[in-house]
C-alpha positions in Angstrom: 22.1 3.3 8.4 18.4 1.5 9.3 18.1 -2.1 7.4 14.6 -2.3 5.9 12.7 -5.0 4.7 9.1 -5.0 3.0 6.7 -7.2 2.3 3.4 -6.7 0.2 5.7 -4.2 -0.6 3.8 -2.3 -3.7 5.6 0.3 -5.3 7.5 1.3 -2.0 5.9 4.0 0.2 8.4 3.3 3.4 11.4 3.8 1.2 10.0 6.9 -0.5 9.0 8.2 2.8 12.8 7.4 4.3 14.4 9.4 0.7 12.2 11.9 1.4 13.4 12.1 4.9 17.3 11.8 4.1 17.7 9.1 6.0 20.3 6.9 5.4 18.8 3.4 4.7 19.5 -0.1 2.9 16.3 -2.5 1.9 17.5 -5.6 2.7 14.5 -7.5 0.8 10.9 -6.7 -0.5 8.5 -8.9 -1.6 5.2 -8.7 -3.9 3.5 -10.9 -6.1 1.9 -8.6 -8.5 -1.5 -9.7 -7.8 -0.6 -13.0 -9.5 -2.2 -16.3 -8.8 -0.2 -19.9 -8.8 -2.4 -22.9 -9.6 -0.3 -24.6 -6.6 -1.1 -24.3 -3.4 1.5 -23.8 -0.2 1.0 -27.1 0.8 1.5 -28.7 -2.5 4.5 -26.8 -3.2 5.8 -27.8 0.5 5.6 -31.3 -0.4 7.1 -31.1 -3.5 10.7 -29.2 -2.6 10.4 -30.4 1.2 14.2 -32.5 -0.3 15.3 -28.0 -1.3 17.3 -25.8 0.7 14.8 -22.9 1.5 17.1 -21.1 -1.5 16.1 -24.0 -4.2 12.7 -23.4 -2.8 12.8 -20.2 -3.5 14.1 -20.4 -7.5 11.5 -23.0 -7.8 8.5 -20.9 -6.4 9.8 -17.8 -8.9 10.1 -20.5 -11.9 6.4 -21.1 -10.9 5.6 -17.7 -11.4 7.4 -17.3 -14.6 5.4 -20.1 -16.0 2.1 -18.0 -15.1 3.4 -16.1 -18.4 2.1 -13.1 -16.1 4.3 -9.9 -16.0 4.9 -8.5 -12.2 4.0 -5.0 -13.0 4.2 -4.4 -9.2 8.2 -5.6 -9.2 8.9 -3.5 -12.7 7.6 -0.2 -10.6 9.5 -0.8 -7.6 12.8 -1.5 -9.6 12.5 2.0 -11.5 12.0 3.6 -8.8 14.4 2.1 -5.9 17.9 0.9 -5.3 17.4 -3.0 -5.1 19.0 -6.5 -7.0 17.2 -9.5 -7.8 18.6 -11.3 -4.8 17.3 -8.9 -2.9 13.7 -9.3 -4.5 10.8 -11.9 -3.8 8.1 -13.2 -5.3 6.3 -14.7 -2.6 6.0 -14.2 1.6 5.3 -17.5 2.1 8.2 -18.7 1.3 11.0 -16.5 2.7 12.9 -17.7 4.7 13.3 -15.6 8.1 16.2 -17.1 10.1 18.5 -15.8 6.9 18.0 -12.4 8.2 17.5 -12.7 12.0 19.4 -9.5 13.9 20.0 -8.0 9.9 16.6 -5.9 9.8 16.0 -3.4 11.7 12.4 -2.7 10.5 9.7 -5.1 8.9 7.0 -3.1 7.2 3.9 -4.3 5.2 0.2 -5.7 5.8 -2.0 -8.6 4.0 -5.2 -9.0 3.1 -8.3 -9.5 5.5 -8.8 -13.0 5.9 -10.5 -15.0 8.5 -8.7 -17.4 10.9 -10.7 -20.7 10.1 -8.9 -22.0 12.9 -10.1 -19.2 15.7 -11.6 -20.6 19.0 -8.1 -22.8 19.3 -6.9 -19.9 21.7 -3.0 -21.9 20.1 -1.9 -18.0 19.1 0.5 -17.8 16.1 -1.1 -21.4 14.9 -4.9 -20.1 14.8 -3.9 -18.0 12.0 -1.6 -20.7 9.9 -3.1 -20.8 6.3 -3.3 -16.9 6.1 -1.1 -14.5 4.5 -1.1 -12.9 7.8 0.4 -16.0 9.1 3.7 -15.4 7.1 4.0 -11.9 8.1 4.0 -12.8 11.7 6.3 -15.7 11.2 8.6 -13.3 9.3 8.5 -11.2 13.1 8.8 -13.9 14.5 11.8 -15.3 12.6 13.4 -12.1 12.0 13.0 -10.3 15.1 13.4 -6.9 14.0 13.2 -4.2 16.4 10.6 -2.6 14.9 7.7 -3.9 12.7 4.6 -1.2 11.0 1.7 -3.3 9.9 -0.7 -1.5 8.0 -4.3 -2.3 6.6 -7.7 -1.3 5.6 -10.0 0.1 8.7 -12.2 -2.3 8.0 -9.7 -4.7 9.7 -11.4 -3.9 12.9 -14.6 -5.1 12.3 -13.6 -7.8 9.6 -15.5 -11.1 11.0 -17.0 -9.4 13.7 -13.9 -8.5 15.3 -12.4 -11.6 15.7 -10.2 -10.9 13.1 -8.9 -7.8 14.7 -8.8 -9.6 18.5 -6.4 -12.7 17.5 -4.0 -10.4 15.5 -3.2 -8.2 18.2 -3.2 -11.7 20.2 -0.7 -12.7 18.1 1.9 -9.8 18.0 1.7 -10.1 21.9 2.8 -13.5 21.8 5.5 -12.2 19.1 6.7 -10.5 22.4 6.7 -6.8 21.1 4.9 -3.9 22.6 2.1 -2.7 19.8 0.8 0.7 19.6 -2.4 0.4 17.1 -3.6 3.6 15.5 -5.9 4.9 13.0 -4.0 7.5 10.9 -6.0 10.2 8.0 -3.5 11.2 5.4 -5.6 14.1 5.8 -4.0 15.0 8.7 -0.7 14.8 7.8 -0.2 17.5 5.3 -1.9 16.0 1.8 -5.6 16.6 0.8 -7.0 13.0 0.8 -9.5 11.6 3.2 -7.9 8.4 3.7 -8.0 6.0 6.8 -5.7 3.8 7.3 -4.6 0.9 10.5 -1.0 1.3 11.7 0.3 -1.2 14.4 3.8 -0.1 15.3 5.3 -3.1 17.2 8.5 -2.6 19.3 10.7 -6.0 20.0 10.1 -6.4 23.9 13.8 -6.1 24.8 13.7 -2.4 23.7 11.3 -1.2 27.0 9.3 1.0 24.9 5.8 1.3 26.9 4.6 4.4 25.4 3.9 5.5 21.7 1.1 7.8 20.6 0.2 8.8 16.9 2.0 11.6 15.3 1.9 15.1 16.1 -0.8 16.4 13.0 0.6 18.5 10.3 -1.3 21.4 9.1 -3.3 21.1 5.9 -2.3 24.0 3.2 -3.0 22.1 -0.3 -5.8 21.2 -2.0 -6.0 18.4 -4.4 -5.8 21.2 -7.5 -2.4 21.7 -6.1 -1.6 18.4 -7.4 -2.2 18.8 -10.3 -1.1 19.4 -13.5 -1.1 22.0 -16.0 -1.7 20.3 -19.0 -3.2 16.4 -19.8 -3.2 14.4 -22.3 -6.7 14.3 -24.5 -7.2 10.9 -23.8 -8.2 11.4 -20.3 -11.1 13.6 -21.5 -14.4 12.1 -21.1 -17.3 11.6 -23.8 -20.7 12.0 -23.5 -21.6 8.9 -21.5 -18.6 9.8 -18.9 -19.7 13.4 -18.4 -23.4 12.3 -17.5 -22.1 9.8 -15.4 -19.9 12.8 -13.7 -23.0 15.1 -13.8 -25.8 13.1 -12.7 -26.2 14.1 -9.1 -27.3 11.1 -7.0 -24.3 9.0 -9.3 -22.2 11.9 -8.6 -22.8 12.3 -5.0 -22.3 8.3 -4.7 -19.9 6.9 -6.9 -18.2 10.0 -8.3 -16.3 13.0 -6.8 -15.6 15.9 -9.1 -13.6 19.0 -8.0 -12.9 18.5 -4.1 -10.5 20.5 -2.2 -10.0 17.2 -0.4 -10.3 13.8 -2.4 -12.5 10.9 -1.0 -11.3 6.9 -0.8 -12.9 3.5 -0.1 -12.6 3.4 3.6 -13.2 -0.3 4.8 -12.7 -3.5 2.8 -11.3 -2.3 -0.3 -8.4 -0.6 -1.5 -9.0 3.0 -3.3 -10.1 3.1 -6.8 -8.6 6.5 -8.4 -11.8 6.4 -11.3 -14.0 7.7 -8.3 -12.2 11.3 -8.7 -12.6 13.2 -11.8 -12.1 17.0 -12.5 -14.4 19.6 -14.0 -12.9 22.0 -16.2 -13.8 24.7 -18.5 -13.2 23.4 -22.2 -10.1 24.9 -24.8 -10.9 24.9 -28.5 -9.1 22.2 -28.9 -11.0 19.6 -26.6 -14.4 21.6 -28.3 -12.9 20.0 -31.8 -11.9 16.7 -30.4 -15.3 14.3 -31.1 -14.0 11.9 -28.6 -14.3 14.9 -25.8 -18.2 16.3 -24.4 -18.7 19.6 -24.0 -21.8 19.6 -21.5 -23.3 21.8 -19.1 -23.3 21.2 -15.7 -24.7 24.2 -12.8 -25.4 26.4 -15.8 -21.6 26.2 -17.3 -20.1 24.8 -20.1 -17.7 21.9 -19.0 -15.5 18.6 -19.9 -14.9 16.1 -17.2 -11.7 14.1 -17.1 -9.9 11.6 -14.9 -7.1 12.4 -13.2 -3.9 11.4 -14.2 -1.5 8.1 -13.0 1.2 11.0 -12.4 -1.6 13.3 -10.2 -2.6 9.9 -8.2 0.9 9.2 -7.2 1.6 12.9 -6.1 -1.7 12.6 -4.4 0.1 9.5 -2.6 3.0 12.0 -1.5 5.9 10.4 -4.3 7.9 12.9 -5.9 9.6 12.2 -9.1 7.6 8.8 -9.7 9.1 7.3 -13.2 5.6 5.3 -14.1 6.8 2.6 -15.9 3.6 0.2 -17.0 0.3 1.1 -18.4 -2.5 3.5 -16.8 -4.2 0.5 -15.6 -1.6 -1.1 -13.7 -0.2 2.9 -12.6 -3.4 4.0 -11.3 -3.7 0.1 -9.2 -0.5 0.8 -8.1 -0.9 4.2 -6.8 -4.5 3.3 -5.4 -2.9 -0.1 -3.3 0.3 2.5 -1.8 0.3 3.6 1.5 0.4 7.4 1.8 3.9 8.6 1.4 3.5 11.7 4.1 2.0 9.1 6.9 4.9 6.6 6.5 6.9 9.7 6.8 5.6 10.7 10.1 6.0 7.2 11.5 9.2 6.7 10.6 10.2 10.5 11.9 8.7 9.4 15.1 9.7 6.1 15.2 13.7 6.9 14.9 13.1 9.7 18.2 12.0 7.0 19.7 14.7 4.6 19.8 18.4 4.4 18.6 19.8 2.8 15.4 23.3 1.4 15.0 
C-alpha cells in the first residue's frame, strides 16, 4: 500500500495513473480550491484564528469558502471519480497543516502557479519564497517529509522572471534535504498523441541515498488523436458559419486553431491548455445539412462542418478511462485542460516504485 497526498490536486491524474497501474494505494488528503478567490488574505485570516487549533482553522477557512456562494467544481469532479471523505478533502494549501501527517505519506504530488519571489536576493532559502503558493508546497515537504515528492509545472517555469524563479526553487528543495531529478517530459513520448511539455521534479528524501534518476524509458507512439475519438457527437458541438471561417481561415488556422492532427498541439509556456484550440473537420450527414445552427462550407475544395471536440475526447486525450464528467462543458473542458497527462504520471510512478521500496 503507497499513502498519497495531492495538492492543486485537479481532477486527480496521480490516482488515475496508480488505478491504471493496479497499484495498491490510499490518498491520504488532496487539496484544490476550484479556482476560487477569498476576499481575505493569509495574513488576515492568520490573525484572526491565531486563538484555533490548526483543525478550527481549517472549518473556518472552508466556511470562508462556502460564503463565496461559489461551487468547487474541481472538488465535485474528483469525488465522482475517486475513493476519498470530506475529512480527507481541503479547500486550501495554505492552511494544512503538515506535522498531522509527518512519516503517514509516502508521496506528495502537485505544483503552483508561477509567481515571483518578491523576496529573492535574501539568499534565506525556504523564507525568500514565503507569500507564494509555492511556499506552502515546500513547507508541506518540509512538514511532511514524505519520501518522495513529484512537482510538476508549466515549461515556462524555467524562464519565468528571468530564471530566478526556476534557480531559488531548486535552491529550495535542496535545503528541503532531498535529492531532485528535474525533467522535461512530452506526453508525446509516452504513448498519447499530444504535444505537451511539461516540468517534473522528482525529489527523493535524503535518507533514501538515491543519487541517480533519469526520465522514463519512451513509449512508442501508435495512436493518433482520431483514435480518441468518438463515433458519434452531440449537434451542439457543430459549428456555424462564423466558427467554420474562423476554422478555415488559414493564417487563424495555422495560429490559433488546429483542425485534424494526428498529434494535437497545447500552450507550452505560461498558460495551461485551452481544448477550443482543437477542432475536427468532418464530412457533413443529412442531418447536420438540415440543422440551421450547423455550416456546411468548403474548405480545400470539400464540403465540410467543423466541430469542437468533446469534454469526454479531451479527458481520454489526457489518458483517463471511464471519466464520469459531472459539471458543465465549461468547467469539463478546464478541468481536463489544467490535468496532468494521465500516461506520464504513469511512467513516473512505474519508475519511481523500481526505484525504491514501499512498506
Amino acid at each position: 500500500m503507497i499513502n498519497i497526498a495531492t495538492v492543486f490536486s485537479g481532477i486527480g491524474a496521480p490516482e488515475e495513473a496508480f488505478r491504471q497501474l493496479d497499484i495498491d494505494f490510499n490518498i491520504v488528503f488532496a487539496c484544490d480550491n476550484g479556482e476560487r478567490e477569498l476576499d481575505k488574505t493569509y495574513d488576515q485570516i492568520m490573525k484572526e484564528t491565531k486563538e484555533k487549533t490548526p483543525d478550527e482553522r481549517i472549518e473556518y477557512v472552508n466556511k470562508l469558502y462556502e460564503n463565496t456562494n461559489k461551487p468547487n467544481y474541481v472538488k465535485k469532479s474528483y469525488f465522482a471519480n475517486h475513493d476519498i471523505s470530506e475529512d480527507r478533502w481541503y479547500e486550501d494549501v495554505r492552511f494544512i497543516d503538515g506535522e498531522k501527517y509527518r512519516d503517514v505519506v509516502d508521496i506528495l504530488i502537485g505544483g503552483s502557479p508561477c509567481q515571483s519571489f518578491s523576496t529573492y536576493g535574501k539568499k534565506q532559502g525556504l523564507e525568500d519564497t514565503r507569500g507564494t503558493l509555492f511556499f506552502h508546497y515546500a513547507k508541506l515537504i518540509q512538514d511532511i517529509q514524505p519520501k518522495v515528492f513529484i512537482y510538476e509545472n508549466v515549461v515556462g517555469l524555467k524562464t519565468h522572471d528571468s530564471g530566478r524563479t526556476w534557480e531559488k526553487i531548486n535552491e529550495v528543495f535542496e535545503e528541503l534535504e532531498y535529492n531532485t531529478f528535474p525533467m522535461i517530459l512530452n506526453s508525446k513520448d509516452y504513448g498519447l498523441p499530444q504535444n505537451r511539455k511539461r516540468i517534473f521534479v522528482v525529489g527523493f528524501r535524503h535518507d533514501l541515498n538515491i543519487v541517480e534518476f533519469s526520465e522514463p524509458e519512451h513509449i512508442e507512439l501508435t495512436t493518433t488523436a482520431k483514435d480518441y475519438l468518438s463515433q458519434k457527437v452531440d449537434l451542439k458541438y457543430y459549428l456555424g458559419e462564423k466558427g467554420f471561417e474562423w476554422v478555415t481561415t488559414p493564417a487563424k488556422h495555422q495560429s490559433r486553431t488546429r483542425a485534424n492532427r494526428d498529434i494535437i498541439g497545447c500552450q507550452t509556456a505560461n498558460q495551461q491548455f485551452n481544448w477550443i484550440g482543437d477542432l475536427r473537420l468532418e464530412i457533413p450527414t443529412e442531418e447536420m445539412r438540415n440543422n440551421e445552427n450547423i455550416y456546411v462550407g468548403e474548405y480545400e475544395g470539400q464540403e465540410l462542418v467543423a466541430r469542437k471536440m468533446t469534454p469526454a475526447e479531451c479527458l481520454r486525450l489526457m489518458g483517463f478511462e471511464n471519466f464520469n464528467i459531472v459539471v458543465d462543458d465549461k468547467n469539463a473542458y478546464r478541468q481536463s485542460g489544467n490535468s496532468i497527462a494521465v500516461p506520464v504520471m504513469k511512467a513516473l510512478i512505474e519508475k519511481i516504485c523500481n526505484t525504491i521500496e514501499f512498506d
